[in-house]
C-alpha positions in Angstrom: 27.5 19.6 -39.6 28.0 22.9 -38.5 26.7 26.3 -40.7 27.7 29.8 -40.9 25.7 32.7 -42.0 26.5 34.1 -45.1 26.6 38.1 -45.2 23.6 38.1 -48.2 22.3 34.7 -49.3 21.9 32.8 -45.5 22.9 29.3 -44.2 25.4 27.5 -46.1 27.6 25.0 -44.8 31.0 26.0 -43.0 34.2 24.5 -44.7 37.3 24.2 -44.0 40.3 24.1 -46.6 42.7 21.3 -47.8 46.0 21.6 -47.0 47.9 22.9 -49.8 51.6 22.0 -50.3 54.3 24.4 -51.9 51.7 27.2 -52.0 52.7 30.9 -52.3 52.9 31.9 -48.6 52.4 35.5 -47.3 55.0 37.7 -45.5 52.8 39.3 -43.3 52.2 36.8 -40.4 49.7 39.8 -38.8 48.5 43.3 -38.9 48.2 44.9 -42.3 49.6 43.8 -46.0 52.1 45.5 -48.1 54.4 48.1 -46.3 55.1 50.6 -49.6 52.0 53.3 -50.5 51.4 52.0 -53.4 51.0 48.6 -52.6 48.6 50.1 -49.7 46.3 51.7 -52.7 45.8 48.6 -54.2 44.6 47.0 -51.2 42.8 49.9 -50.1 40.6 49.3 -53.5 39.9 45.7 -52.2 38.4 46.9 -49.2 36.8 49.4 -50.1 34.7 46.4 -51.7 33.0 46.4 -48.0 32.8 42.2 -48.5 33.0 41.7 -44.6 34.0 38.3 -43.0 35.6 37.4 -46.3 38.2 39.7 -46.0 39.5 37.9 -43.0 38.7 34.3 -44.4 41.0 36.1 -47.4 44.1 37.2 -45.4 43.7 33.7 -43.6 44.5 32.2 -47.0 47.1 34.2 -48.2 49.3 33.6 -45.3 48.3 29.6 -44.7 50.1 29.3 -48.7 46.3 28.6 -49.9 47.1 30.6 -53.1 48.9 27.7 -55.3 50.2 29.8 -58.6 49.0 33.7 -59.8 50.5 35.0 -63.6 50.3 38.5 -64.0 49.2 39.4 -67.7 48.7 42.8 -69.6 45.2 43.5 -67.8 44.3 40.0 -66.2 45.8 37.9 -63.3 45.1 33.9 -62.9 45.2 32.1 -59.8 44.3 28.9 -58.4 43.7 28.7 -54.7 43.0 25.2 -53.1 39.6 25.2 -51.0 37.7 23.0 -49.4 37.2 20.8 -52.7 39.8 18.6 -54.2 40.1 20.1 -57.3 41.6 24.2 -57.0 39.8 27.0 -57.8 40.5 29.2 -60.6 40.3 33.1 -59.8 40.3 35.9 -62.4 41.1 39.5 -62.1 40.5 41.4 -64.8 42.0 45.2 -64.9 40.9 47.8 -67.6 44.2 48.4 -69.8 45.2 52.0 -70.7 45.0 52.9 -74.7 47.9 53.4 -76.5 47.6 57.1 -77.0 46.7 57.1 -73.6 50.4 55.7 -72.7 52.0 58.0 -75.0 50.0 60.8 -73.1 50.9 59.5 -69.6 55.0 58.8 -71.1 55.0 63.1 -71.9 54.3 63.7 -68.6 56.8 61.4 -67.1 59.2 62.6 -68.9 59.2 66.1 -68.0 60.3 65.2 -64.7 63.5 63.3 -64.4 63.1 61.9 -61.2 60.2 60.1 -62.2 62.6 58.0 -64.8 64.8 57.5 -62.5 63.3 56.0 -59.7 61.4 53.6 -61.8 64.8 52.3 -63.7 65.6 52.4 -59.4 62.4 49.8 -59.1 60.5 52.9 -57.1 57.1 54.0 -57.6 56.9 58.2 -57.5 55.3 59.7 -54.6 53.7 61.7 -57.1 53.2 59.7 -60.3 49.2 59.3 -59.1 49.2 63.1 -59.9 51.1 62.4 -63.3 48.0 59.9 -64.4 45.8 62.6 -63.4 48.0 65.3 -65.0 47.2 62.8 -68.0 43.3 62.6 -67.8 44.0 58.7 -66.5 44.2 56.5 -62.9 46.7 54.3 -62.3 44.7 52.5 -59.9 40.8 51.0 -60.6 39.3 54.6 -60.3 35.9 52.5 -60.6 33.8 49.4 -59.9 33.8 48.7 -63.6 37.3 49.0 -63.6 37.8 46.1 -62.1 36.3 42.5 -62.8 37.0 39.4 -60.9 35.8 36.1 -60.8 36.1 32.7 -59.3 35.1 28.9 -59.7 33.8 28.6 -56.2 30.4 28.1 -55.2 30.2 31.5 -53.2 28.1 33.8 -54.9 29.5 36.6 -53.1 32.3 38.7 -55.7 35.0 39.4 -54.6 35.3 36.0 -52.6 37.7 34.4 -49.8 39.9 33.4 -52.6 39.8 36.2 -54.5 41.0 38.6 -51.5 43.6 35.9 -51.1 44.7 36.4 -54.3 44.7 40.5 -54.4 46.2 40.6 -50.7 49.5 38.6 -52.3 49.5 40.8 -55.3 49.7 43.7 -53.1 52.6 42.3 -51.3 54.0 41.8 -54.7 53.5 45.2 -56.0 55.7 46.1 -53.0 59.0 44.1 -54.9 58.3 45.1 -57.8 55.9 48.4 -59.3 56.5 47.4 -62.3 53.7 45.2 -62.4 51.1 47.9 -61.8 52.3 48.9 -64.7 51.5 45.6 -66.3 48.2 45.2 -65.3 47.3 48.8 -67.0 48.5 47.3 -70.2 52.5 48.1 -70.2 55.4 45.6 -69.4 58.4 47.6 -67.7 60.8 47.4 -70.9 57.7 49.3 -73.5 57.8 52.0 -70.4 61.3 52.5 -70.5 61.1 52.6 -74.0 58.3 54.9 -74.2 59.8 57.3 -71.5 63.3 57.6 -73.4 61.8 58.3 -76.9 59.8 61.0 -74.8 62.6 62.0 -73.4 64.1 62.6 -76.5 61.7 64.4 -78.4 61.9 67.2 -75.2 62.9 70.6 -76.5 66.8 71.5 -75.0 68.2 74.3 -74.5 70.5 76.0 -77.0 73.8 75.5 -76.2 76.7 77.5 -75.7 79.5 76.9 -78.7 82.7 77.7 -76.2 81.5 74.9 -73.9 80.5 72.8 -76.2 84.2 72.9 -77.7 85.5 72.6 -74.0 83.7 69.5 -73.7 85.2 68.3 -77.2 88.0 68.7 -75.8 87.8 67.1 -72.7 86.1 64.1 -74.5 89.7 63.2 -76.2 91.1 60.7 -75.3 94.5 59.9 -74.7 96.5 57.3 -76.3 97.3 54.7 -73.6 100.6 54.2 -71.8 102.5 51.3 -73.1 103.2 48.0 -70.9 106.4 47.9 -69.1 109.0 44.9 -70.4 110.0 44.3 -67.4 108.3 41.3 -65.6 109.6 42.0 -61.8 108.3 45.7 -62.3 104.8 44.5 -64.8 103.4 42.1 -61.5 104.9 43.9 -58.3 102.9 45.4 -56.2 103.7 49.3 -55.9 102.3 52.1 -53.4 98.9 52.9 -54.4 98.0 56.6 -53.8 95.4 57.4 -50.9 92.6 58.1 -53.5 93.1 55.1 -55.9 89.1 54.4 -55.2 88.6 57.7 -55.6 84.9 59.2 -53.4 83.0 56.4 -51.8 79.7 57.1 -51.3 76.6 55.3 -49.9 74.3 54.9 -52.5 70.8 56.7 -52.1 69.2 53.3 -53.7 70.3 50.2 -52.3 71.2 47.5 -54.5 69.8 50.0 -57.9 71.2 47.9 -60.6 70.0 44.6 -59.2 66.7 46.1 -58.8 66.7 47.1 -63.0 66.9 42.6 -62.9 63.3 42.5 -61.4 62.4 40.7 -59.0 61.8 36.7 -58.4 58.1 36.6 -58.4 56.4 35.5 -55.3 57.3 33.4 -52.3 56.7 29.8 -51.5 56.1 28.4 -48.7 59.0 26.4 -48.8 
């Protein structure tokens, strides 16, 4: 039997894992995980954790389809990875949620910006919305060890383990599909955000406006009664010119594919 040094407790035996069948399987085949900043953060926190050799062992898994399910869940993620026994592993990650006044806090601040709003309805994380939380006295990320708890079934003593890194380096990848679950894991699904931003949103003061336009836009806002349907057949289905700007401006969007995006995303991928 061979053995492998452990980084703080010794010998222990070496294993090797089962093969796991319809597993969630990482993108990344090589090099780093997650390709969007934020999704970097989060797994800059995991290795900041300084947990050596495991971090490897960790990536290993993720891309093999070790992982076999993860739910998200305000503040905690569950997992099971398949290891070396025949039963899985359960892994927990536990994530300090945000109070409620907290959230309304963090919800003024977003809303004073518009473009914050909008590129979250766009499925974007803010280059700046780190500086929003800390506009708001808050992190959006584990600021802290105690921030952050995780746990696993293994016999490893180390924490964070093999199968926890697994676990975190696939959430990363899925934090790159969809922010929203940051989000979640802070205590707030995407729909209570968008809620929360549009009642802070309202409650903005605005500026006075002018009575002339605002009876120029009255009257632009009337609508006119509709043209009635020709009687005759031939001339109701034939196909006339159309003028030159019947499409009117086409423009590329600046978000691809924006109002799919507002559908979330399917979470994860299998390996099949």
């Amino acid at each position: 039997m061979s053995w492998r040094w452990g980084d703080d407790y010794g010998y222990f035996p070496a294993s090797r894992p089962r093969a796991a069948k319809g597993g969630i399987k990482a993108q990344s085949k090589r090099g780093a995980f997650g390709e969007s900043w934020w999704a970097k953060r989060w797994i800059a926190v995991l290795e900041g954790f300084d947990i050596g050799a495991r971090l490897g062992r960790g990536r290993s898994y993720a891309r093999r389809g070790q992982v076999l399910s993860i739910t998200i869940d305000k503040g905690m993620v569950k997992a099971k990875v398949q290891g070396s026994r025949p039963s899985p592993y359960n892994v927990t990650i536990k994530l300090k949620v945000l109070a409620a006044a907290d959230w309304q806090k963090l919800a003024t601040v977003l809303s004073q910006q518009a473009i914050f709003t909008a590129k979250l309805l766009a499925g974007e994380m803010p280059q700046d919305i780190e500086q929003a939380f800390k506009d708001a006295g808050l992190s959006l990320f584990p600021a802290k060890l105690k921030d952050l708890e995780t746990e696993c079934s293994c016999p490893d003593w180390s924490n964070p383990c093999k199968h926890i890194a697994a676990v975190y380096y696939l959430l990363g990848e899925e934090f790159d599909r969809n922010p929203f679950l940051i989000f979640k894991l802070r205590g707030m699904d995407r729909e209570e955000l968008v809620a929360r931003l549009d009642q802070s949103g309202q409650k903005a003061p605005r500026r006075k406006r002018n009575p002339q336009s605002a009876i120029a836009n009255q009257q632009s806002e009337i609508s006119l009664p509709p043209e009635p349907l020709v009687a005759e057949v031939s001339e109701f289905w034939g196909s006339g010119s159309l003028p030159d700007d019947v499409f009117g401006e086409v423009r590329v969007p600046p978000t691809p594919a924006a109002l799919v995006k507002r559908l979330g995303n399917f979470p994860f991928w299998r390996g099949e």
